[in-house]
C-alpha positions in Angstrom: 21.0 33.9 47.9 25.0 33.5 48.2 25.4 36.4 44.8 22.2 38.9 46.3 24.4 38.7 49.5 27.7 39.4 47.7 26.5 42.2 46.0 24.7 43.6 49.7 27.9 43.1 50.9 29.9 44.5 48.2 27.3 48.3 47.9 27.8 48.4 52.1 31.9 48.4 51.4 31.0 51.0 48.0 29.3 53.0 50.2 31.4 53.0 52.7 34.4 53.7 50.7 33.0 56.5 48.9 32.0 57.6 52.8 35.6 57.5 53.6 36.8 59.0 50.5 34.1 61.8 51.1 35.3 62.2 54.2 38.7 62.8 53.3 38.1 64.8 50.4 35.8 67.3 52.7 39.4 67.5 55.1 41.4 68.5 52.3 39.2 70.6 50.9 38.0 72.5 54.2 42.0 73.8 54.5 41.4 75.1 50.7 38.2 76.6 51.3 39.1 78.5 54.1 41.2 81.3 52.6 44.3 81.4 55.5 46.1 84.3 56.8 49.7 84.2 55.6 52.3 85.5 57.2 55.9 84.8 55.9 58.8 85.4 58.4 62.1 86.0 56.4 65.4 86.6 57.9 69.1 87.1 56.0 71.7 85.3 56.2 70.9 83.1 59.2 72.2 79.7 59.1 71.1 76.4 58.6 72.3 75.6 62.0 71.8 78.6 64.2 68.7 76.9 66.2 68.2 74.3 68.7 65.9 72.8 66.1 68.3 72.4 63.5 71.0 71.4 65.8 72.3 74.9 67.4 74.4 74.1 71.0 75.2 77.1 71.6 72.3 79.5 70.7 68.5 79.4 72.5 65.7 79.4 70.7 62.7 78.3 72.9 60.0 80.5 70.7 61.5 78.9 67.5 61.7 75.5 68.9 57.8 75.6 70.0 57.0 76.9 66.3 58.5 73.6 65.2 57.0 71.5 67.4 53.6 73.4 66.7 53.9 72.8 62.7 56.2 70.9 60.5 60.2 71.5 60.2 61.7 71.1 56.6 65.2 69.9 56.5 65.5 70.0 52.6 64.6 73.3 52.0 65.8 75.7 49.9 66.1 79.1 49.0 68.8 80.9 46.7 72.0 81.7 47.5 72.7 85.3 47.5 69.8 87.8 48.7 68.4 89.4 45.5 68.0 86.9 43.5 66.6 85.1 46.7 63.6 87.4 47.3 62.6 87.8 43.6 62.4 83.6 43.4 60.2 83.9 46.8 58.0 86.6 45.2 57.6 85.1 41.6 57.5 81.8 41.5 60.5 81.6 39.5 64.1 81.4 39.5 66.6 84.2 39.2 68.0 83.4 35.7 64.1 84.8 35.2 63.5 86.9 37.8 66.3 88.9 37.7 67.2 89.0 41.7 68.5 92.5 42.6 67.2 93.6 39.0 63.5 92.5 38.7 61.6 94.0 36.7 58.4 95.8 36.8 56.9 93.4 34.8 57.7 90.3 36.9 54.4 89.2 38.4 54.6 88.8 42.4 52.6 87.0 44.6 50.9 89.9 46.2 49.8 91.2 42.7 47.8 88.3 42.3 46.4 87.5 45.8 45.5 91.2 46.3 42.5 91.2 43.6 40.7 88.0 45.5 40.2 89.9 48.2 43.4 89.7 50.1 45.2 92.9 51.9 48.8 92.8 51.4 51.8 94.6 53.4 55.2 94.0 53.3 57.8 94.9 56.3 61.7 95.2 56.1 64.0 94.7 53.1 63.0 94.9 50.2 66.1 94.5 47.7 64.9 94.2 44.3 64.7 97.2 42.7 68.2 97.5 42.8 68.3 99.2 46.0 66.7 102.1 44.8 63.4 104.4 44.9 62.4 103.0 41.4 58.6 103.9 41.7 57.1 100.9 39.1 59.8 98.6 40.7 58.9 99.1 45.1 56.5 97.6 47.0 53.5 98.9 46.5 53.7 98.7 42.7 54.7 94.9 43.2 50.9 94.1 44.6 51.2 95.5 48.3 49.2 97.8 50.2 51.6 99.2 52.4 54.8 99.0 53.0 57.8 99.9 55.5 61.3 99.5 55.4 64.6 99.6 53.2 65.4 98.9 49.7 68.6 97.4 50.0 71.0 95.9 52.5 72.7 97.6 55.5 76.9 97.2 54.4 77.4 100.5 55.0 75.7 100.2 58.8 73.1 102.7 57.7 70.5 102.3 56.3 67.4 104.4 54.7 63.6 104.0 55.2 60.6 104.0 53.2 57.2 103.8 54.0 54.9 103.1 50.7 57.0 105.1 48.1 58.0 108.2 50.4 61.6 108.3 52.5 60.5 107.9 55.8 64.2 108.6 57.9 67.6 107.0 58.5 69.4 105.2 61.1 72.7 103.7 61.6 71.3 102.0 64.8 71.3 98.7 63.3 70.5 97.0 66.7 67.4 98.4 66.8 65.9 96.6 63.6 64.7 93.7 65.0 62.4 95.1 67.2 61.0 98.1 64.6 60.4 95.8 62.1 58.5 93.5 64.8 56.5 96.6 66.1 55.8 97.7 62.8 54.4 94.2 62.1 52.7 94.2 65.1 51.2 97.7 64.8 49.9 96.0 61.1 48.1 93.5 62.9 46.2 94.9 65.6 44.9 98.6 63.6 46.5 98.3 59.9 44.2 96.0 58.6 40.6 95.4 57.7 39.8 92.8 60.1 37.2 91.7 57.7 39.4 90.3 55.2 42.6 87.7 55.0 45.9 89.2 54.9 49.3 88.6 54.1 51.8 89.9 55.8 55.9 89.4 54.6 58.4 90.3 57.0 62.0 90.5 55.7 64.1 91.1 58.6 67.7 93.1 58.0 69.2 90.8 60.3 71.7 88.8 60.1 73.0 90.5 57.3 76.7 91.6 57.0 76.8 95.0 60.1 75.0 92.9 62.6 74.3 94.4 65.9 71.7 93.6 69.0 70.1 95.9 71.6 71.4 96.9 74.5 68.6 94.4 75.9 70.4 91.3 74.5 73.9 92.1 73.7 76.5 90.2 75.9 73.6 87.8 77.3 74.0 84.7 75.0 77.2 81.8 74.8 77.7 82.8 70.9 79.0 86.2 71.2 77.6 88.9 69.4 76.1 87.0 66.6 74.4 84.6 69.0 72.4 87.8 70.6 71.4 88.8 67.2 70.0 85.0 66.8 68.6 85.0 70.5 66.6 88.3 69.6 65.8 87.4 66.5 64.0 84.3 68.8 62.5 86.5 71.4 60.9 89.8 68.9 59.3 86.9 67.2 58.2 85.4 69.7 56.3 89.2 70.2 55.0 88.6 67.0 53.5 85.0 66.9 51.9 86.0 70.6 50.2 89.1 69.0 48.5 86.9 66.3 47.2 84.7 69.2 46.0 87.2 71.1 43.7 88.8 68.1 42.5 85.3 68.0 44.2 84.5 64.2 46.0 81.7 65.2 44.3 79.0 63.8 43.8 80.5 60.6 47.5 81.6 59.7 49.6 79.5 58.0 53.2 81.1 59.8 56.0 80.0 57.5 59.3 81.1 58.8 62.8 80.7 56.3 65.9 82.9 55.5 67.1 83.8 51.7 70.3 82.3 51.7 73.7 80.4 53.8 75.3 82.2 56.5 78.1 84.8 55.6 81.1 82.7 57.0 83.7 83.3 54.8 86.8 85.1 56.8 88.9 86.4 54.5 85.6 88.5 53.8 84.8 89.5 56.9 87.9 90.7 57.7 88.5 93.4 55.2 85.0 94.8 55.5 85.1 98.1 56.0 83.3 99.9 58.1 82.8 97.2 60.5 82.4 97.3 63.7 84.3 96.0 66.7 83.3 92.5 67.3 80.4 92.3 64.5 81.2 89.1 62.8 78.6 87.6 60.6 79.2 84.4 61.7 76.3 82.3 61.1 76.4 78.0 61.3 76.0 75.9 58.7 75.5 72.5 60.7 76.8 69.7 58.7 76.2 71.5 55.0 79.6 73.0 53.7 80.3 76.7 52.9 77.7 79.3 53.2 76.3 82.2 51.3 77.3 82.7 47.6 78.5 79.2 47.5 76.6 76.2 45.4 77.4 74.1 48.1 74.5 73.1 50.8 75.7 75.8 52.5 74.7 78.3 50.7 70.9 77.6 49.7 70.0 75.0 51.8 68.1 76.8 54.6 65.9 76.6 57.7 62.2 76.3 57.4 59.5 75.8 59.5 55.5 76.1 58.8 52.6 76.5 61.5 48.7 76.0 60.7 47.0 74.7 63.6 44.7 71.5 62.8 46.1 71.5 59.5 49.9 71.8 58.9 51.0 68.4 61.0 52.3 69.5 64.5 55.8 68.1 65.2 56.5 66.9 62.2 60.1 66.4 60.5 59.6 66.5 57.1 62.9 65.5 54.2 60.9 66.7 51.4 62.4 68.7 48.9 60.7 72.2 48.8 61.5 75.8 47.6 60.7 79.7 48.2 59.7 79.1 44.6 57.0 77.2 45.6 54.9 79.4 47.7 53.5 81.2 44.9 51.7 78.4 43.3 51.3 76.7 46.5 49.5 80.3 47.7 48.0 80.2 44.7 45.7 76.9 46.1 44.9 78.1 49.1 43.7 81.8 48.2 41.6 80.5 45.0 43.9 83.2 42.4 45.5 81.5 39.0 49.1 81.1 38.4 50.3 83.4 35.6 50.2 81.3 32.0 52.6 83.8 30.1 55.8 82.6 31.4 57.7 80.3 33.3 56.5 79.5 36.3 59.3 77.1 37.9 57.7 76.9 41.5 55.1 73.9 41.8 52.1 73.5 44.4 52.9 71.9 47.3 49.9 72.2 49.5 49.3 68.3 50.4 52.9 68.2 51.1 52.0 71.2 53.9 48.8 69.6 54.8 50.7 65.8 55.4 48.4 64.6 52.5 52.1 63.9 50.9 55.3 62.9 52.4 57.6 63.7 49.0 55.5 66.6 47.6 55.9 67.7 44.0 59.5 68.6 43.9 62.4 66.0 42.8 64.5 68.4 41.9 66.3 71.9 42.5 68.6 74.3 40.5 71.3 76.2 41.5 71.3 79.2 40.3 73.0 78.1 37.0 75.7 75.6 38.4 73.8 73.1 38.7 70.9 70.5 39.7 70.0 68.4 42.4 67.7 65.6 41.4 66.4 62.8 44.1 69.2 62.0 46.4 72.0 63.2 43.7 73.4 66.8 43.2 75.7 67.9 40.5 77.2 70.9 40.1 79.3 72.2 36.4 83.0 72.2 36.5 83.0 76.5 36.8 80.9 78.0 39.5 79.0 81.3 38.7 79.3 82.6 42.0 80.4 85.8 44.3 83.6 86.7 44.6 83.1 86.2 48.3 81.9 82.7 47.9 85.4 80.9 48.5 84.3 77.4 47.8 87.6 76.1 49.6 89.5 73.6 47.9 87.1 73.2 44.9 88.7 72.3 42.0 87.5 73.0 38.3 85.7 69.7 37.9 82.3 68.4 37.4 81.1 66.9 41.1 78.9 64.9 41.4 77.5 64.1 45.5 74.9 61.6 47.2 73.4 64.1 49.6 71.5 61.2 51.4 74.9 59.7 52.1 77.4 62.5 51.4 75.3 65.8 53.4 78.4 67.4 53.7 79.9 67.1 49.9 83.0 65.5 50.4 83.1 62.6 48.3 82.8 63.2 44.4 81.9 60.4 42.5 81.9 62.1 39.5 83.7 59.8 37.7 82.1 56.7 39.3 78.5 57.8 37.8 79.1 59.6 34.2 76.1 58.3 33.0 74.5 60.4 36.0 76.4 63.3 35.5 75.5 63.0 31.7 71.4 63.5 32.7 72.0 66.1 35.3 74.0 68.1 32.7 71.7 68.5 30.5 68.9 68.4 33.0 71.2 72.1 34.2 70.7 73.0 30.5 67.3 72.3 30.0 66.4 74.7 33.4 68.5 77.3 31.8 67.1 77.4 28.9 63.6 78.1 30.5 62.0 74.8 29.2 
């Protein structure tokens, strides 16, 4: 009597625990099923630090803010740490000692080349940057997997730059604080009659802004506490805020997956800025770092560690804080499971799926490590970084000296203390962890 009521009891907790486990297989796997809208929100040279989110006193950013407190904030997220090379890691999967940056080549596989075939439309808004800022046909937009495009191939230094929509010139402008809002509109314009409403999209939105000749509208310039830079931020906030309303309104909210970043640190180095030529009264890129040291160009935190923030209602975990590590490198496999198309098999693919990390099905994810761009390699809570940096000439690195360093960014955000010579043994497996990366294996 006692064993047929053990084994009752012990098929009731089987099948309850295969009822559980259905359960939350059928949760995960609903968010795979359903093939999501993406849009992709990407901004240049904006700071770790220039939102209330991440810490910002001096600049508001309610429309931000509420994105994070709709989806999940990353606060170890990183992208490159120059622009180039920072867009061809978000479109390939891969880093720029493969991809090329400013160079990619034609036959680098994007994103959009292979979500287009499953039935995706793809469009792609703002700067481009990769074909070396030029009208290379095989190398633009719509070559690279999207359906239409609008905006410039390279970066505004000269405050002017030149327009293209799909592969034809499409006019000039040396109105730089009008970009923000023309790229929203265009995106905007996308959404509500661009489209086949009938199928997913995905929709990348690479604003100019707040790259080198910054500049606001006549709307926001002089309103916020952070000078000029601060109205570019504030902006910034409100256009997409536009943006984000105009997907509710078409009723795609709840399925697009909004994930909103920047390619690189801020442009805070002042000898630079100083001698720029060109530029105009009071434009300082000035961007905030928070508590990570240096900014763009620089292997420090500073320069690649950037703002991130991801929003898919009833499935990305509202108000979350999340100190997973996680890369532009990893949307394209991550993509990848959530539109159903494979992950190219002919190369290196250094970006790894992090959908359960997205979903809250994982805390850590499937990234322990992170390179930087040749100097180096941050692994678990330790970073280390070769005695010579391979960086631009505007990266100042102040008062770096030619050393290996070695940092324990849990305890040490900031980089000050180098305990180098406290850990060789640790210094010994992250060099040739560098190597290894380098070397494409």
């Amino acid at each position: 009597m006692v064993r047929h009521l053990t084994i009752t009891v012990s098929l009731i907790l089987l099948a309850s625990g295969c009822k559980n486990l259905l359960a939350a297989e059928t949760k995960s796997g609903d968010a795979r099923d359903i093939k999501p809208n993406i849009l992709i929100i990407f901004t240049d040279d904006q700071g770790y630090g220039d939102l209330e989110c991440y810490g910002s006193k001096t600049n508001k950013t309610p429309r931000m803010d509420q994105l994070a407190s709709e989806g999940t904030r990353f606060t170890n997220f990183y992208s490159q740490h120059v622009c180039g090379p920072s867009r061809s890691a978000l479109l390939t999967g891969r880093y720029p000692v493969r991809s090329k940056g400013w160079g990619m080549p034609a036959d680098e596989i994007t994103f959009a080349e292979l979500i287009r075939p499953i039935g995706y439309q793809t469009a792609c808004i703002g700067k481009w940057d990769v074909s070396n800022r030029k009208p290379i046909i095989d190398r633009m937009p719509n070559a690279q997997g999207f359906d239409y495009y609008f905006g410039t191939l390279g970066a505004n230094d000269g405050g002017r730059v030149a327009f293209h929509e799909n592969n034809e010139p499409a006019g000039t402008t040396q109105d730089m604080g009008s970009l923000i809002r023309l790229y929203t509109d265009k995106a905007i314009e996308y959404l509500k009659s661009g489209r086949d409403e009938k199928k997913p999209f995905v929709l990348y939105v690479a604003h100019t802004m707040m790259h080198t000749i910054i500049d606001a509208s006549d709307k926001f310039k002089g309103t916020s506490k952070g000078g000029l830079y601060g109205d570019v931020v504030e902006e910034f906030d409100y256009e997409t805020g536009r943006l984000l309303d105009t997907v509710d309104e078409l009723g795609l909210r709840d399925n697009t997956l909004v994930i909103y970043t920047t390619d690189n640190g801020p442009w805070n180095q002042p000898a630079y800025t100083n001698r720029k030529k060109g530029h105009p009264q009071g434009s300082i890129f000035w961007g905030d770092s928070g508590p990570l040291r240096e900014g763009k160009g620089s292997c420090y935190e500073g320069g690649s560690r950037a703002p991130c923030i991801a929003r898919w209602p009833g499935k990305v975990p509202a108000a979350r804080v999340s100190d997973a590590i996680f890369a532009t490198i990893d949307f394209m496999p991550t993509f990848a499971a959530l539109g159903g198309y494979k992950v190219p098999d002919d190369r290196v693919i250094d970006g790894v799926d992090q959908t359960e990390l997205l979903l809250g099905g994982s805390e850590q994810g499937n990234r322990n490590t992170y390179f930087y761009q040749g100097n180096g390699v941050r692994s678990g809570k330790w970073k280390y970084l070769q005695s010579k940096h391979q960086v631009p000439g505007y990266a100042q690195d102040k008062g770096r000296k030619e050393v290996d360093e070695l940092y324990d960014l849990e305890a040490d955000l900031g980089e000050q203390t180098n305990l180098a010579e406290k850990h060789p043994a640790i210094v010994a497996e992250l060099k040739a962890l560098t190597k290894s990366i380098s070397d494409g294996r």
